[in-house]
N, CA and C of each residue as an Amber inpcrd file, in Angstrom:
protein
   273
  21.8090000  -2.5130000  12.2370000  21.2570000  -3.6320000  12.9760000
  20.7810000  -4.6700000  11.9700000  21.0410000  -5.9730000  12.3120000
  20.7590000  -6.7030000  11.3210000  19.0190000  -7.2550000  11.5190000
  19.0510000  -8.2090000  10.2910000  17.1570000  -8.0890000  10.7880000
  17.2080000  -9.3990000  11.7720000  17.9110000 -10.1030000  12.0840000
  17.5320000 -10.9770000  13.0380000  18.0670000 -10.5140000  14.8030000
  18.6540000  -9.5900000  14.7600000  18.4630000  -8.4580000  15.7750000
  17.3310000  -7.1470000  15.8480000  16.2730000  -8.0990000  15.6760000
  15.1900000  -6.4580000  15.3310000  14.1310000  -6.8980000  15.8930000
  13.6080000  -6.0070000  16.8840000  12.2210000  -6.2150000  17.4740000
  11.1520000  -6.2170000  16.5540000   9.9850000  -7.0500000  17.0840000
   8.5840000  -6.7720000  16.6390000   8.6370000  -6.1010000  15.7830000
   8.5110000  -4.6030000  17.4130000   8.0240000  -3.5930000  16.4720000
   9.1720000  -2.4250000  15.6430000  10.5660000  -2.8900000  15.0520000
  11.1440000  -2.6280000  14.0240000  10.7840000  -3.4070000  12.9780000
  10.2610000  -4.3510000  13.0760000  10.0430000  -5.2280000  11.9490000
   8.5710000  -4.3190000  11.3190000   7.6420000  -4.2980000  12.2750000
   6.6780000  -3.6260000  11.3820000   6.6720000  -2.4670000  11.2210000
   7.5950000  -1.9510000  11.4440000   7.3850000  -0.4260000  11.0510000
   8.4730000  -0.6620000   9.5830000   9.2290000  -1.7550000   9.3600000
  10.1190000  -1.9090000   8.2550000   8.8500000  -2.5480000   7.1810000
   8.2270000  -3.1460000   7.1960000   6.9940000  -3.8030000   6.8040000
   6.3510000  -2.2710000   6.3470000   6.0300000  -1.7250000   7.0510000
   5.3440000  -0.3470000   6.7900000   5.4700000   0.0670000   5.6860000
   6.8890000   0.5930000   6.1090000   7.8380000   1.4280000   4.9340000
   7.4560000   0.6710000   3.5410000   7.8110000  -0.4690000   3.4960000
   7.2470000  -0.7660000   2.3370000   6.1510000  -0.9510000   1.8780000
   4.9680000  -1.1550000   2.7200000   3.7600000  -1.4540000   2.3350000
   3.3060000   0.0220000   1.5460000   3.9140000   0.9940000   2.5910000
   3.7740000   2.7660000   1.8560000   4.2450000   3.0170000   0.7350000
   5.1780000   2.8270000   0.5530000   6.2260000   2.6050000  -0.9500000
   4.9260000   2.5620000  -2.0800000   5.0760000   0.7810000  -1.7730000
   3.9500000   0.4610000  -2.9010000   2.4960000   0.7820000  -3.0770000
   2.1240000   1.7220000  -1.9800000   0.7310000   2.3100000  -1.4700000
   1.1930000   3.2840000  -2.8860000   2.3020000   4.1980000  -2.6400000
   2.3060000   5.1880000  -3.5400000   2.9470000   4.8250000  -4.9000000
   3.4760000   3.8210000  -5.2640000   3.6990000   3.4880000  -6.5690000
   2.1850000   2.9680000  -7.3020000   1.8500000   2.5050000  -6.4870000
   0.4690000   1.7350000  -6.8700000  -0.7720000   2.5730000  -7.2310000
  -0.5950000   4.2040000  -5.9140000  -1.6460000   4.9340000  -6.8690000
  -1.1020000   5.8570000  -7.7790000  -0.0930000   5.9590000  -8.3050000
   0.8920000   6.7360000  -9.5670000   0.4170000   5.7260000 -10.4940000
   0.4490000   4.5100000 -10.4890000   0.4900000   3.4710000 -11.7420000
  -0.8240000   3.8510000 -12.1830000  -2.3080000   3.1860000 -11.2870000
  -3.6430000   3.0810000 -11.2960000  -3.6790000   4.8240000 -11.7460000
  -3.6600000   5.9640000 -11.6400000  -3.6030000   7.1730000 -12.1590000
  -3.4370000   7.3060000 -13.7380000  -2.1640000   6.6840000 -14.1080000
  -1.3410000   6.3520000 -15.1700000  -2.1060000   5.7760000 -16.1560000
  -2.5730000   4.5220000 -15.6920000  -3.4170000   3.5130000 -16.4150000
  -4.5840000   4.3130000 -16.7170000  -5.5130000   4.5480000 -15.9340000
  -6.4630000   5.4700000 -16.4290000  -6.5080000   6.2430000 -17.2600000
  -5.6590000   7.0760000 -17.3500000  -5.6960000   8.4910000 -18.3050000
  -5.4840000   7.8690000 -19.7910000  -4.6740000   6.6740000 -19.3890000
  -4.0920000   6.0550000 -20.6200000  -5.5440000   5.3070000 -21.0590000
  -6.1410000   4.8710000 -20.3850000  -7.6750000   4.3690000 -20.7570000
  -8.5810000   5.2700000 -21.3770000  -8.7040000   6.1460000 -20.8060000
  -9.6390000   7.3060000 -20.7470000  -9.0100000   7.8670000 -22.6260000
  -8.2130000   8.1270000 -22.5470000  -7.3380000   8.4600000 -23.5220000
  -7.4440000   7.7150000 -25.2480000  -7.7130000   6.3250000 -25.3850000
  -7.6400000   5.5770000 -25.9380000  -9.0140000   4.4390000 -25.7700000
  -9.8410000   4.8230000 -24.9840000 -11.2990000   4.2850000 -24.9540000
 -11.6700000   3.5760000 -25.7510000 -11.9170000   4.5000000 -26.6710000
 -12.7190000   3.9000000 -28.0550000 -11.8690000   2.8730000 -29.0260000
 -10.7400000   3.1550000 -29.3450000  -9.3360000   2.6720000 -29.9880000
  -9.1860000   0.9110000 -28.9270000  -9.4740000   1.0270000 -27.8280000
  -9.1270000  -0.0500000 -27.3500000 -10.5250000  -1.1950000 -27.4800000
 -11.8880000  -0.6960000 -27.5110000 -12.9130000  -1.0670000 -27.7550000
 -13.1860000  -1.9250000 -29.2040000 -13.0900000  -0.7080000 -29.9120000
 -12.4090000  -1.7260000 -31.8600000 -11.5460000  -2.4410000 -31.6200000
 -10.6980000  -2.3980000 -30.7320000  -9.5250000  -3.7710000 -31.0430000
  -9.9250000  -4.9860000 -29.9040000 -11.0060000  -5.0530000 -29.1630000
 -11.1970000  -5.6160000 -28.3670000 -10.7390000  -5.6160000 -27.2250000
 -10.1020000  -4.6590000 -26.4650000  -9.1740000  -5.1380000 -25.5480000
  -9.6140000  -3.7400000 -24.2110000 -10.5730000  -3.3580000 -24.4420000
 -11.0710000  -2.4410000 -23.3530000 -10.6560000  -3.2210000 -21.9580000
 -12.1280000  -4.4420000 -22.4960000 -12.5700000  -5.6330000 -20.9870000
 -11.0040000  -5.5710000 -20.4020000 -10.3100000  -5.9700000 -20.8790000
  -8.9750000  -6.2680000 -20.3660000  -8.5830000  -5.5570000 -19.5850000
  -7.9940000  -4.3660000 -20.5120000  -7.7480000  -3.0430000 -19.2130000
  -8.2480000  -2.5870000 -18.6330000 -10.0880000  -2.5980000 -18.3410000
 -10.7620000  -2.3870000 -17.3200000 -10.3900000  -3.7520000 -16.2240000
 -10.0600000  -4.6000000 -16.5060000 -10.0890000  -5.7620000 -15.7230000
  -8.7910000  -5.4690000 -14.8850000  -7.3740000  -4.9520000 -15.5350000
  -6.4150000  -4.7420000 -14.8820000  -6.6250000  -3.2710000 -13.6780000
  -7.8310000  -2.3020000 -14.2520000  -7.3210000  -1.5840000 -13.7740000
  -8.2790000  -2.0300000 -12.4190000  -9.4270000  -2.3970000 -12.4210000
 -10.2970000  -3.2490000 -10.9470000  -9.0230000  -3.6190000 -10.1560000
  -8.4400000  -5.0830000 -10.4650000  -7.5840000  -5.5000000 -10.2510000
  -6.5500000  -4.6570000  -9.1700000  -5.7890000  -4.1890000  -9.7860000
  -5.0670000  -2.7920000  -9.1100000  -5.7240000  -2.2290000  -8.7350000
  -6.7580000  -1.6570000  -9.0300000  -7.6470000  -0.8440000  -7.3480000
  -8.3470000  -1.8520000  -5.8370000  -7.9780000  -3.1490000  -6.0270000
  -8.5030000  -3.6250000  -5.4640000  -7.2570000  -3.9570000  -4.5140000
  -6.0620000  -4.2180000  -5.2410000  -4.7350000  -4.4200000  -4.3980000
  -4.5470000  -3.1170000  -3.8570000  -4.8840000  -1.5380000  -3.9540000
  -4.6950000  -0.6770000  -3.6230000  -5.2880000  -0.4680000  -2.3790000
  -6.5140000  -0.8240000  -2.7150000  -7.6140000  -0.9570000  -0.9160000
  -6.9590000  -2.1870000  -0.1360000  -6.4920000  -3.3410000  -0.4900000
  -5.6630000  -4.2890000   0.1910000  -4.6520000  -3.3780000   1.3290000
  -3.6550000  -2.5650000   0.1300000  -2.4610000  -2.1520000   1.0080000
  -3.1370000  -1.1580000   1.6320000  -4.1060000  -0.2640000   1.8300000
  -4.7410000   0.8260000   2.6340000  -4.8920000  -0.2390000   4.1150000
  -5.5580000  -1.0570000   3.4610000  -6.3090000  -1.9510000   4.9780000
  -4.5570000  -2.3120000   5.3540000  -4.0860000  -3.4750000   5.1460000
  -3.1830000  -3.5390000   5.5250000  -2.3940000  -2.6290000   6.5260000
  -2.4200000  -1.4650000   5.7600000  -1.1270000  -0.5370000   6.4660000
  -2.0360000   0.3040000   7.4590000  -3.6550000   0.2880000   7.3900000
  -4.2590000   0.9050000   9.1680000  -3.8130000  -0.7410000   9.6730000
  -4.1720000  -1.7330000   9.9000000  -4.0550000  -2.1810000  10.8960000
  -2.4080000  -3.2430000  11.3570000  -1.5530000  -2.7030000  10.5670000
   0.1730000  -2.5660000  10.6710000   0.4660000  -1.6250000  11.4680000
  -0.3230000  -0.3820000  11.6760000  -0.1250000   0.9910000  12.5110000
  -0.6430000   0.7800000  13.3980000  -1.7330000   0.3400000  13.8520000
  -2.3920000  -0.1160000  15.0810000  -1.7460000  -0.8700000  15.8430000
  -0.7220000  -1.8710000  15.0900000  -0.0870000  -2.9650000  16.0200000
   1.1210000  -2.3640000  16.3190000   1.5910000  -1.4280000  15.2840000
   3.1030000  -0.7260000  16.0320000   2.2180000  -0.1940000  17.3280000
   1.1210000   0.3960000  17.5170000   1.0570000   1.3200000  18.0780000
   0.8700000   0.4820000  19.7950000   0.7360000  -0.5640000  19.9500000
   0.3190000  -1.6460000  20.7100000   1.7350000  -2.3260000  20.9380000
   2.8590000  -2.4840000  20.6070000   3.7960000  -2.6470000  20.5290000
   4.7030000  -1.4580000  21.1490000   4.4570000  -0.4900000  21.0860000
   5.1160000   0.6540000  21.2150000   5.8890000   0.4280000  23.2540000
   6.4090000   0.6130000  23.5630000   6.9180000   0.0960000  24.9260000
   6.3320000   1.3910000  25.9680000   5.9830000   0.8840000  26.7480000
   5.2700000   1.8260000  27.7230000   5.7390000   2.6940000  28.2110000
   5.6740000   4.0570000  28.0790000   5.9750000   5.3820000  28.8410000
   7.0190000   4.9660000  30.0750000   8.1120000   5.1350000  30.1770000
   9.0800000   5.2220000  30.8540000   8.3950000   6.0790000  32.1550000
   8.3120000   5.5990000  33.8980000   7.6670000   6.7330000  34.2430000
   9.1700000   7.1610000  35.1040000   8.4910000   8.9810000  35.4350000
   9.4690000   9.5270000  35.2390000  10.4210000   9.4740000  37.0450000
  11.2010000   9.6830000  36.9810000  12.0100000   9.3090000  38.4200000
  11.3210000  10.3600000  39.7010000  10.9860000  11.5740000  39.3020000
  10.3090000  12.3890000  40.3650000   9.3030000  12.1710000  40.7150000
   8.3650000  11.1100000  40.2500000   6.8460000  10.6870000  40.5780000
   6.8250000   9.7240000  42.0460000
């Protein structure tokens, strides 16, 4: 189906998919970065450049709570979108 044949709510559940994607690339990276901080602390402190990578890693935790919020209330609207219970022919 192409995307200008796509409902609403295929569109946000395609929206989803990716917002999840990068939900989980994003906390692999921010994981990554850390250890690599944690790791090299002091080494990055003598060379000046701690502030920095503490600054990137805020940064990225802050886009991380972005895509959390984001993707509850992307699920809420599929869920509002969702087409109403078919009722059933014997009722």
């Amino acid at each position: 189906m192409s995307a200008d044949n796509r409902t609403p709510l295929e569109h946000v559940h395609a929206v989803l998919a990716q917002l999840k994607e990068m939900r989980h690339y994003s906390k692999t990276y921010v994981e990554q970065l850390t250890a690599q901080w944690l790791l090299f602390d002091g080494e990055l402190k003598s060379l000046k450049r701690a502030d920095a990578i503490e600054n990137l890693m805020t940064r990225h935790a802050e886009l991380h709570e972005a895509l959390e919020a984001e993707i509850g209330e992307l699920e809420t609207l599929a869920v509002k979108l969702q087409p109403p219970p078919e009722e059933s022919a014997a009722a």
